[in-house]
C-alpha positions as a Markdown table, in Angstrom:
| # | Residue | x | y | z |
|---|---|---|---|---|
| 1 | Unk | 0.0 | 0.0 | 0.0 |
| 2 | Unk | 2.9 | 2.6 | -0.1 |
| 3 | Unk | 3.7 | 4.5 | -2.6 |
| 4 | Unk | 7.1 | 4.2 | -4.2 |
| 5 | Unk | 9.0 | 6.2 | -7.0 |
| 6 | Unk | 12.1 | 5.3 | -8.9 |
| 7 | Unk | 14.9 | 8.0 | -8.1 |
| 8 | Unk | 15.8 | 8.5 | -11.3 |
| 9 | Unk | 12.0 | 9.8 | -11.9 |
| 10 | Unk | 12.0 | 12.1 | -8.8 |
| 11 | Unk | 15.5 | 13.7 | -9.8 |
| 12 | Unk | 14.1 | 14.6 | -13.6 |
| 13 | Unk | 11.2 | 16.1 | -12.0 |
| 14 | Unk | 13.5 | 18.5 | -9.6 |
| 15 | Unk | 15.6 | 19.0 | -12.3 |
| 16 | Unk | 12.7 | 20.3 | -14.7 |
| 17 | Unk | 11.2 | 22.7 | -12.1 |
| 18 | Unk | 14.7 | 23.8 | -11.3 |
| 19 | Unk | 15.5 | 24.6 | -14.6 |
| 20 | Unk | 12.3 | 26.2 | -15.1 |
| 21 | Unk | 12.6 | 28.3 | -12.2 |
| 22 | Unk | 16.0 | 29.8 | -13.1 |
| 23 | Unk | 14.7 | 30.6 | -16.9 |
| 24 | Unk | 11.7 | 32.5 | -15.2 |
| 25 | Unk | 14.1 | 34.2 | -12.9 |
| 26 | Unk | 16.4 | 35.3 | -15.5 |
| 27 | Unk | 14.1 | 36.2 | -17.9 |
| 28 | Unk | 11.7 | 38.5 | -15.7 |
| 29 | Unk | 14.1 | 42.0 | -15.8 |
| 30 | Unk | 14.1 | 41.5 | -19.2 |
| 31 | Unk | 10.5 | 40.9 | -20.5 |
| 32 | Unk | 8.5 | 41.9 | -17.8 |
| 33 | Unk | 6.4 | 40.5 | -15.3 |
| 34 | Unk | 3.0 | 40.4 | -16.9 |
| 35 | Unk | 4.7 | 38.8 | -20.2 |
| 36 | Unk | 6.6 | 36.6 | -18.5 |
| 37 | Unk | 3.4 | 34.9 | -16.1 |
| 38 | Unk | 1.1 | 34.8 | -19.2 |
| 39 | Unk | 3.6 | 32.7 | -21.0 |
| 40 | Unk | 4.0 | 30.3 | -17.8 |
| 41 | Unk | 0.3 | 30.6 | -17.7 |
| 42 | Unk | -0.1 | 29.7 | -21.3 |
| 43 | Unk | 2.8 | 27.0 | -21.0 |
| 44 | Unk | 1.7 | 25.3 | -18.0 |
| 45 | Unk | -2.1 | 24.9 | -19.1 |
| 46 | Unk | -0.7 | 23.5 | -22.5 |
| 47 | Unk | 1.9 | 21.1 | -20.6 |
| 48 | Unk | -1.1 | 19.4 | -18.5 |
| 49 | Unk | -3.2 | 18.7 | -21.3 |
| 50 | Unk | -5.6 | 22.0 | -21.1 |
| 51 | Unk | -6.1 | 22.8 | -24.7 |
| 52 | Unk | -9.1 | 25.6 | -25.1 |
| 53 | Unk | -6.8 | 28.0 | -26.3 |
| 54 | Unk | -9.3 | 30.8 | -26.2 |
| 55 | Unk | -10.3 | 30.2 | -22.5 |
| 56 | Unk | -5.9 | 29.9 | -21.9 |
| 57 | Unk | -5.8 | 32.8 | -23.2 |
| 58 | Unk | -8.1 | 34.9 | -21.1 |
| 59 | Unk | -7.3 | 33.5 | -18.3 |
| 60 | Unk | -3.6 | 34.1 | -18.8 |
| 61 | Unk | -4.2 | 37.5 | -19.7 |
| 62 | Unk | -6.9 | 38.1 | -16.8 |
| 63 | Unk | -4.5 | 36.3 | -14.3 |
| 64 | Unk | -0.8 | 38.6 | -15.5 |
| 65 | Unk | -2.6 | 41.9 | -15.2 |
| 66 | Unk | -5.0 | 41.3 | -11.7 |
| 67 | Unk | -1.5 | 39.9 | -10.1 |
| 68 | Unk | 0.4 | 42.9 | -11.4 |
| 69 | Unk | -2.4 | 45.5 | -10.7 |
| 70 | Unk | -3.2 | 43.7 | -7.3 |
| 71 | Unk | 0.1 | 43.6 | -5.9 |
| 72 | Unk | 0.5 | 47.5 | -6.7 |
| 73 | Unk | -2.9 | 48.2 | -4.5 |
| 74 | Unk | -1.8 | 46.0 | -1.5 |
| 75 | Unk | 2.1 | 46.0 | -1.2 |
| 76 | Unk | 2.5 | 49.4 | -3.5 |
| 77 | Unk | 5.3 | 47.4 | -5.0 |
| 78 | Unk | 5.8 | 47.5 | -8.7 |
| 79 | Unk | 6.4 | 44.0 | -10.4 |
| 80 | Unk | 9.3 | 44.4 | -13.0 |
């Protein structure tokens, strides 16, 4: 009844969202904030198997620009 995972499977996975990770980071002075989330918006729904493009879309467009306007209003901190 336990759950057991190869190593090899667990060190890929790390090594994905680590590498992910530092591309976002070194990406965001560059591009932006609200670019930058609606393409990891856009790219994560497409890497799980969401493909209604249109609804992506709007909610990865919706989601950059209430994040980036929302954390303005509450922390008065502007998002690169």
């Amino acid at each position: 009844s336990s759950i057991t995972l190869p190593g090899k499977v667990i060190l890929t996975e790390i090594s994905v969202w680590v590498s992910v990770g530092l591309v976002i980071w070194f990406i965001l002075p560059m591009f932006g904030f609200i670019l930058v989330s609606f393409l990891v918006v856009v790219l994560g729904g497409l890497a799980t198997g969401y493909y209604n493009y249109l609804k992506l879309i709007a909610l990865a467009i919706t989601f950059s620009i209430t994040v980036d306007f929302g954390v303005w209003q509450i922390f008065t901190v502007a998002l690169p």
